[in-house]
C-alpha positions as CSV (number, residue, x, y, z in Angstrom):
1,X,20.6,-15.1,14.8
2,X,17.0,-15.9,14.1
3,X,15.9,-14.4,10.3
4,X,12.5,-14.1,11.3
5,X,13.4,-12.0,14.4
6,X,16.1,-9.9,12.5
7,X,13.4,-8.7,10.1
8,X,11.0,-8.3,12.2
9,X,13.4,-5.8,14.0
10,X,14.4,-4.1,11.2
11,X,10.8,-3.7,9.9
12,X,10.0,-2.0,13.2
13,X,12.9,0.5,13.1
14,X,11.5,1.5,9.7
15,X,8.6,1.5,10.5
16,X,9.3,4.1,13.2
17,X,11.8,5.8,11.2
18,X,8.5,6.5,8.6
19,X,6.7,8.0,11.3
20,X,9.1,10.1,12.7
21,X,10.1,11.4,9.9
22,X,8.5,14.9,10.5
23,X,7.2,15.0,14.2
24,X,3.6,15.2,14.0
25,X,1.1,14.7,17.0
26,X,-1.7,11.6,16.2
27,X,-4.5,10.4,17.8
28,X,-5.0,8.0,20.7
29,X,-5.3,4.8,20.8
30,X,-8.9,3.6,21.4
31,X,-11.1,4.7,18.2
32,X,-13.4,7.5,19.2
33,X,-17.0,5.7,19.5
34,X,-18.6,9.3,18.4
35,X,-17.5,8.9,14.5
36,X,-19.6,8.1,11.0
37,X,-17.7,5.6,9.6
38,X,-18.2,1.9,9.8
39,X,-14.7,0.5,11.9
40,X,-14.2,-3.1,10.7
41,X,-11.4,-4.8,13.1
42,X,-8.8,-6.9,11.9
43,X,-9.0,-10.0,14.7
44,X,-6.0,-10.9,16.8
45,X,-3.6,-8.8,14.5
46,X,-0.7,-7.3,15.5
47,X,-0.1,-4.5,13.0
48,X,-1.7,-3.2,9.8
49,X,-0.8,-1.3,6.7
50,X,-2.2,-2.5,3.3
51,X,-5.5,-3.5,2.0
52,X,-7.1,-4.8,-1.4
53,X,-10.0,-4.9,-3.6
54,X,-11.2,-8.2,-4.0
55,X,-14.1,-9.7,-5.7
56,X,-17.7,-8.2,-5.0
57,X,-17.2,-6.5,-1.4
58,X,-14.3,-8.8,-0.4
59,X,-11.3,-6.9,0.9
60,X,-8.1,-8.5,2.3
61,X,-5.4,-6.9,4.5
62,X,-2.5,-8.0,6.1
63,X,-0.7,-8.0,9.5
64,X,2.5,-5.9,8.3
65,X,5.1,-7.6,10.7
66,X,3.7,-11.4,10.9
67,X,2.5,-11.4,7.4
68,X,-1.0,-12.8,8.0
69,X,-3.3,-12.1,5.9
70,X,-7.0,-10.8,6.9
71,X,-10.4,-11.2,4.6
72,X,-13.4,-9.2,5.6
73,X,-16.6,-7.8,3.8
74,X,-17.2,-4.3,3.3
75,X,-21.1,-5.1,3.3
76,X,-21.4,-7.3,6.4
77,X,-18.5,-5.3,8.3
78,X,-16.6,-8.5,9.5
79,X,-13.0,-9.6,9.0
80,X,-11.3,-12.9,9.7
81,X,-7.9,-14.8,9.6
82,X,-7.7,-15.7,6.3
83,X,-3.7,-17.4,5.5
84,X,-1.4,-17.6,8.6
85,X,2.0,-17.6,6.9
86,X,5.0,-18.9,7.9
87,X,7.6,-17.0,9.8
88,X,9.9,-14.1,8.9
89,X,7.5,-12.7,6.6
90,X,5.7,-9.2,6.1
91,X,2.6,-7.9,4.9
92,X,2.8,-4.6,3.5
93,X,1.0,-3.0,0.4
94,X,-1.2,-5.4,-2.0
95,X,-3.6,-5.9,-4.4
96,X,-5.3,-8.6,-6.1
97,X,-5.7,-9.8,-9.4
98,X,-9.3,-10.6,-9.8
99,X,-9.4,-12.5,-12.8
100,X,-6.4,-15.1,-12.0
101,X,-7.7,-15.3,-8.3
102,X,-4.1,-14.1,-7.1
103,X,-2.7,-12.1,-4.0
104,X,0.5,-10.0,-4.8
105,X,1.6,-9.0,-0.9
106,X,4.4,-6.5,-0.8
107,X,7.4,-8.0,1.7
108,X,8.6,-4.7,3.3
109,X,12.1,-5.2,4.8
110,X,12.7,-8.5,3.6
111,X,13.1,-7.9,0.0
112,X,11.0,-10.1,-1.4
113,X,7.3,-10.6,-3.0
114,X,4.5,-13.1,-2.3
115,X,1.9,-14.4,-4.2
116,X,-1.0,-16.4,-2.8
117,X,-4.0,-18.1,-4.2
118,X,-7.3,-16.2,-3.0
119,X,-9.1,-19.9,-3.0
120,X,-7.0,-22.4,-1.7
121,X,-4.5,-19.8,0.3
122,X,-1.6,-21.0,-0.4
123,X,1.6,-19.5,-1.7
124,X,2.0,-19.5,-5.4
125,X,5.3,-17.7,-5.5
126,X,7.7,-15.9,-3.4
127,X,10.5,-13.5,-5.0
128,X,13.4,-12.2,-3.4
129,X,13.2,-9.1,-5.3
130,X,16.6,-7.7,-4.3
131,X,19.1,-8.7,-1.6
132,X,20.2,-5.0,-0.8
133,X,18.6,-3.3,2.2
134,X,15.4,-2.4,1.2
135,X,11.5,-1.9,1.6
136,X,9.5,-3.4,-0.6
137,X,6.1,-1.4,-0.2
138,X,3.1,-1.5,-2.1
139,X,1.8,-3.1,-5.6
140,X,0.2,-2.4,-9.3
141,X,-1.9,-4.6,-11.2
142,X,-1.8,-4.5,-14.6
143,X,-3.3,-6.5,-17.0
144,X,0.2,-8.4,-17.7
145,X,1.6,-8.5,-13.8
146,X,2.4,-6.5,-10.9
147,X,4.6,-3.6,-10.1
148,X,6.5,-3.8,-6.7
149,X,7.7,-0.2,-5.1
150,X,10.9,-0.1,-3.3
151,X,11.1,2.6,-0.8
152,X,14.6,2.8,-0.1
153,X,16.1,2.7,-4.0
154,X,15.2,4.3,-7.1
155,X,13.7,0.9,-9.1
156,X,10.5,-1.2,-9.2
157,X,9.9,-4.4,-9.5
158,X,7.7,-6.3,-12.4
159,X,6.7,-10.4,-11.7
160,X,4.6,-11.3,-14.9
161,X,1.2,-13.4,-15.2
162,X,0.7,-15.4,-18.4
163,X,-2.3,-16.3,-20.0
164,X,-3.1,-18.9,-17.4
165,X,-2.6,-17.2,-14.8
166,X,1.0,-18.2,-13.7
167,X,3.6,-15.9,-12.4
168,X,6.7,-15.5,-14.1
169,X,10.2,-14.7,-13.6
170,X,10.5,-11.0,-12.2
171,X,12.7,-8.2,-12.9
172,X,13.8,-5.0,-12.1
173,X,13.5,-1.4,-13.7
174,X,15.6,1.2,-12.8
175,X,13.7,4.2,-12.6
176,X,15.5,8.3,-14.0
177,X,13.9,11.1,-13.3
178,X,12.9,13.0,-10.7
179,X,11.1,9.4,-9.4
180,X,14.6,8.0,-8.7
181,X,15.6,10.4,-5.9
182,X,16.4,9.2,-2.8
183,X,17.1,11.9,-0.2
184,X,15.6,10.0,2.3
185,X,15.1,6.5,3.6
186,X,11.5,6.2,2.6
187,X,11.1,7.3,-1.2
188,X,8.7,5.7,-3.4
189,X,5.6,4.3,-1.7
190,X,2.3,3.8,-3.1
191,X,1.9,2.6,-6.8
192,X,-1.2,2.9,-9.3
193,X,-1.7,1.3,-12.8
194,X,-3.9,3.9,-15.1
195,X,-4.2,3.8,-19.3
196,X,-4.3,-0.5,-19.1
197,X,-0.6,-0.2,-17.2
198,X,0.6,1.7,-19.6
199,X,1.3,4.6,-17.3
200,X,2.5,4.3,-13.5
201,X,1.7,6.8,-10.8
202,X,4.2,6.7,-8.0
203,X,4.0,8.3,-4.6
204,X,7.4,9.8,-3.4
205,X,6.9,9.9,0.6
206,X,9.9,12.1,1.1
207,X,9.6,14.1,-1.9
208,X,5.8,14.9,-0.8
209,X,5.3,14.6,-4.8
210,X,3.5,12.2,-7.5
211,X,5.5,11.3,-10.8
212,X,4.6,9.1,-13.7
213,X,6.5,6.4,-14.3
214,X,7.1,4.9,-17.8
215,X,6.8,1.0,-17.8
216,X,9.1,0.2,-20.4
217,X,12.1,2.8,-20.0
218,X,12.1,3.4,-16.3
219,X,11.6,7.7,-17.1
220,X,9.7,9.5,-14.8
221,X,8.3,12.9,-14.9
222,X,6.8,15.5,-12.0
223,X,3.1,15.8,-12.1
224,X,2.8,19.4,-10.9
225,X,0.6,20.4,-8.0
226,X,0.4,20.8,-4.3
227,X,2.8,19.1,-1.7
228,X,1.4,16.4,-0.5
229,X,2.9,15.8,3.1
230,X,3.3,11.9,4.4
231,X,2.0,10.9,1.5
232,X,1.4,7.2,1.6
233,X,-0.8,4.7,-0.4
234,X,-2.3,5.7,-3.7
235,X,-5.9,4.8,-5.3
236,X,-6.7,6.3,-8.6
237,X,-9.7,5.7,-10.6
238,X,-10.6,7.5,-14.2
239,X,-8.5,10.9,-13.4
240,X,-9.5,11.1,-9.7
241,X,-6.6,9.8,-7.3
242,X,-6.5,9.5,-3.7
243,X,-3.8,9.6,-1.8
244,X,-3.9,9.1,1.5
245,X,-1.4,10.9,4.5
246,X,-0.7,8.8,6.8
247,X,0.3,11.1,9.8
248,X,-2.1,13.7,9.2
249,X,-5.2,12.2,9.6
250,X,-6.5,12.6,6.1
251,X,-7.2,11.5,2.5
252,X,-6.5,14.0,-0.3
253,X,-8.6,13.7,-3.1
254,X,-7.4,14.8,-6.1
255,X,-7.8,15.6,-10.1
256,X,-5.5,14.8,-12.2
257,X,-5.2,16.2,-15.8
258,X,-6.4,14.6,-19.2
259,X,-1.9,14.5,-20.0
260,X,-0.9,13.7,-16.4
261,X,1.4,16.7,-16.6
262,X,-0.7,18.6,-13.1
263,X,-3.0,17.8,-10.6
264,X,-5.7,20.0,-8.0
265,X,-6.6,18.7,-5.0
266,X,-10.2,19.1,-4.8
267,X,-11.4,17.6,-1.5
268,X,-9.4,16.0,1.8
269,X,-11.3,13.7,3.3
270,X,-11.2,13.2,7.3
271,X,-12.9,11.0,9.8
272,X,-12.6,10.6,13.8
273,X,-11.7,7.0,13.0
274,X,-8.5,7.9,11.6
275,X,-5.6,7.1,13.6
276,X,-2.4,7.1,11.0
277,X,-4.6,5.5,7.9
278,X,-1.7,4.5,5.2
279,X,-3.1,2.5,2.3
280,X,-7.1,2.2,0.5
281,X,-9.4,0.5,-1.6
282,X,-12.2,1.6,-3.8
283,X,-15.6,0.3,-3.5
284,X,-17.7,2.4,-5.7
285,X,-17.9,5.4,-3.4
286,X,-16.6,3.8,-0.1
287,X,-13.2,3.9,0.7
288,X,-11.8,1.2,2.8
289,X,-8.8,2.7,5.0
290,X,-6.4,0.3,7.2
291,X,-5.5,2.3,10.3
292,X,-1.6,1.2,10.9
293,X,-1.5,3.6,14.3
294,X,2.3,4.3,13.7
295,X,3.6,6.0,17.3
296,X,0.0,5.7,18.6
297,X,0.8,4.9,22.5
298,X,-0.8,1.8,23.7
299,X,-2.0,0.8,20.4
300,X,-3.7,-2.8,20.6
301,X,-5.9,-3.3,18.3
302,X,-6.1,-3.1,14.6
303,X,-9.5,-2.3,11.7
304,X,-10.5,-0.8,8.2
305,X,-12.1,2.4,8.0
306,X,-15.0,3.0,5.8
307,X,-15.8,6.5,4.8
308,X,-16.9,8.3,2.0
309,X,-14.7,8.4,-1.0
310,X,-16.4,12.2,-2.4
């Protein structure tokens, strides 16, 4: 049996298994030419889900079952083919590391982890991060490494960066607490570095809930406040995180406290444009939103949202 094609059929049953979790009705599948926000499409993809920071304006998202990975511009509002990967690869969550010019792409059903350099686009690393059915889902950057979610178990993932900027030997942290539950098949989802990575945010999808995580012992502890249905990607900034919900439409701004013991949600944040938004990037006070369009009929085409982030 072709690998490529195995994953890419188990991604898909995931994938569909995440949006059916709790039956919910979405929009259709041509973007409403009526909305505010600036649409920025994602050329020739066949699926979305993450996005990134990158230098200046410079975004990059990927195609989450071929893996490709996309560059655009939030300024000039264009996007392009930036690294066609090889096959049996995914494209999940990601972020960049600025500074060392590298890509950390989350590898969804496969397992595994990539890193690719943002100027000469090729593959630095790849990590099988666990060989146990999983979903390897979105990423941290701190200023030591990255932190890889895995949707289906109670653990993360840490690959290192050394002083030159070279990835190092990863390894796994069980996770206790409340974080560690697994009552469903898709658990911990979006990840945020605050305090200089000393402190992890974690989104639990199933558990409708944020926790923190501690880096060094794996303990994790409930930061009180409102359910947070289909919660998906996570961006935090100062104390203000947004988390966005991926089959209702929306983007949940919210505050947390000075102890991370509570949060309020102080603003949810809509546009027409949605259509199943799942993960975002901060640029100053634009939010750039990848529209994945999970169990949108007839869905085609793929872009980034930009809307206000207040």
């Amino acid at each position: 049996m072709d690998s490529g094609n195995a994953i890419r059929r188990a991604a898909v049953g995931l994938v569909a298994l995440a949006a059916l979790l709790l039956p919910a009705p979405v929009a259709s599948a041509s973007p409403p030419s009526n909305g505010h926000d600036k649409v920025i499409e994602l050329p020739g993809a066949s699926s979305a889900e993450g996005i990134a920071e990158g230098a200046g304006t410079t975004f990059f998202a990927g195609d989450l079952l071929k893996g490709d990975i996309f560059r655009g511009d939030i300024r000039r509002g264009t996007a392009r083919l930036f690294i066609d990967v090889p096959d049996g690869r995914m494209a999940v969550g990601m972020k960049v590391d600025v500074e060392d010019g590298l890509l950390f792409v989350a590898g969804g059903a496969t397992g595994q982890a990539y890193v690719y350099d943002t100027d000469t686009r090729k593959t630095v690393a790849t990590y099988q991060l666990t060989t146990e059915p999983a979903f390897i889902n979105d990423v941290a950057v701190t200023p030591d490494g990255a932190w890889f979610t895995n949707s289906r178990k109670g653990e993360l993932y840490f690959v290192p960066v050394d002083r030159h900027g070279t990835p190092g030997e990863a390894r796994t942290l069980e996770l206790t607490g409340p974080a560690a539950a697994t009552p469903a098949d898709f658990n911990l989802n979006g990840i945020a570095a605050i305090r200089g990575g000393r402190t992890l945010v974690v989104a639990h999808t199933a558990n409708e809930a944020l926790y923190t995580v501690d880096p060094d012992s794996g303990s994790s502890a409930y930061i009180t406040g409102a359910g947070l249905p289909y919660v998906d990607g996570i961006v935090v900034k100062g104390n203000t995180l947004w988390a966005v919900q991926n089959m209702l439409n929306q983007v949940s701004r919210v505050r947390l406290d000075a102890r991370l013991d509570s949060f309020e949600v102080r603003d949810v944040i809509t546009s027409p444009e949605f259509q199943v938004p799942t993960t975002a990037a901060l640029f100053g006070d634009t939010l750039a939103v990848v529209n994945a369009k999970f169990g949108v009929p007839g869905a085609s085409t793929y872009e980034v949202v930009l809307a206000d982030a207040r």
